[in-house]
C-alpha positions in Angstrom: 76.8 -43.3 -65.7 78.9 -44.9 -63.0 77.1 -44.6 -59.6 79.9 -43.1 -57.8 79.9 -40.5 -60.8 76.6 -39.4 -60.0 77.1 -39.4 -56.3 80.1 -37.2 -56.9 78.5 -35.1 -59.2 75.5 -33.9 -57.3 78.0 -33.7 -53.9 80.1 -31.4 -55.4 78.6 -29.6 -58.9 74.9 -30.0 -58.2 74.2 -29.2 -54.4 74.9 -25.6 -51.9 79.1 -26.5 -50.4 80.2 -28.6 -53.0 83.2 -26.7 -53.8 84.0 -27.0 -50.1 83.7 -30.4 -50.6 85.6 -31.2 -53.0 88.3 -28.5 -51.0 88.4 -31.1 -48.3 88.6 -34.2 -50.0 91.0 -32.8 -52.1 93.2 -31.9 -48.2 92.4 -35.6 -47.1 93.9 -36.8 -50.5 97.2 -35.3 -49.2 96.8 -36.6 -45.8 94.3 -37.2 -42.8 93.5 -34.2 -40.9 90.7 -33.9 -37.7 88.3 -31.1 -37.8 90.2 -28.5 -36.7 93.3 -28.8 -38.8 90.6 -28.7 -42.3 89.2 -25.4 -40.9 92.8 -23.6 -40.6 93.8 -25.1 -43.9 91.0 -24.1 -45.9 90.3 -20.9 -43.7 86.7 -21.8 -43.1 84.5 -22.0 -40.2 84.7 -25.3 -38.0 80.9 -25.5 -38.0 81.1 -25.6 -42.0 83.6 -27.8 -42.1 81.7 -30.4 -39.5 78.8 -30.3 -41.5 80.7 -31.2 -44.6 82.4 -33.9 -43.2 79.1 -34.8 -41.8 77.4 -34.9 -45.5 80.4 -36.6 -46.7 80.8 -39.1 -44.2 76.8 -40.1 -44.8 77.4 -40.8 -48.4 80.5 -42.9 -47.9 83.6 -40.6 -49.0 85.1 -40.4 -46.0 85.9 -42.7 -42.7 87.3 -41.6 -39.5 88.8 -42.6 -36.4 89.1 -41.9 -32.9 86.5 -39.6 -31.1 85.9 -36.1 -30.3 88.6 -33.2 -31.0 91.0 -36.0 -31.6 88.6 -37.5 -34.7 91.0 -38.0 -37.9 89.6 -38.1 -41.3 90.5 -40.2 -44.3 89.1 -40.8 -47.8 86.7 -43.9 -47.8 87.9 -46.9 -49.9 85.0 -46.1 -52.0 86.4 -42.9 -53.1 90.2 -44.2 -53.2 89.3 -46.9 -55.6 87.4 -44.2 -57.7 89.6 -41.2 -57.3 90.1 -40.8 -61.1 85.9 -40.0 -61.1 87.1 -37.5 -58.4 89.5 -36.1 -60.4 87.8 -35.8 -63.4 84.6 -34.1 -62.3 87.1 -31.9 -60.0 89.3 -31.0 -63.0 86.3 -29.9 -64.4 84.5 -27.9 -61.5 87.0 -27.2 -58.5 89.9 -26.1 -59.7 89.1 -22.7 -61.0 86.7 -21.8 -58.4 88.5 -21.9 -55.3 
């Protein structure tokens, strides 16, 4: 299995948040967003969605830019070049639970 496979599977199927997860990467797909904007889109708390961007940022999903409030959020080259894995394991997992 593909490593990003296994990354994303664990991240988003086989740990506590991952549907959360995969709810933001799926926003950031659409476009960037800071902190802030995630929380009011996906009506969660700002502290859960730091921490997710946190975890996602450690295993290379995500980049940002800028500091503080301010801080915008893409997806990660890694993930753009393997956004079919995404897809697929999303298709599979996200969709109907959200």
């Amino acid at each position: 299995m593909h490593g990003v496979k296994r990354l994303l599977w664990w991240l988003l199927a086989g740990s506590a948040g991952g549907i959360n997860r995969g709810r933001i990467l799926e926003e950031l797909f659409k476009q960037p967003h800071n902190a802030n904007d995630l929380s009011k889109v996906l009506n969660l708390d700002y502290k859960t969605i730091r921490h997710h961007l946190s975890v996602l940022e450690k295993n290379n999903l995500i980049t940002y830019t800028g500091r503080g409030y301010g801080q915008m959020y893409f997806l990660s080259d890694l993930l753009e070049n393997n956004m079919d894995i995404f897809n697929e394991i999303w298709g599979k997992i996200g969709k109907n639970k959200k």
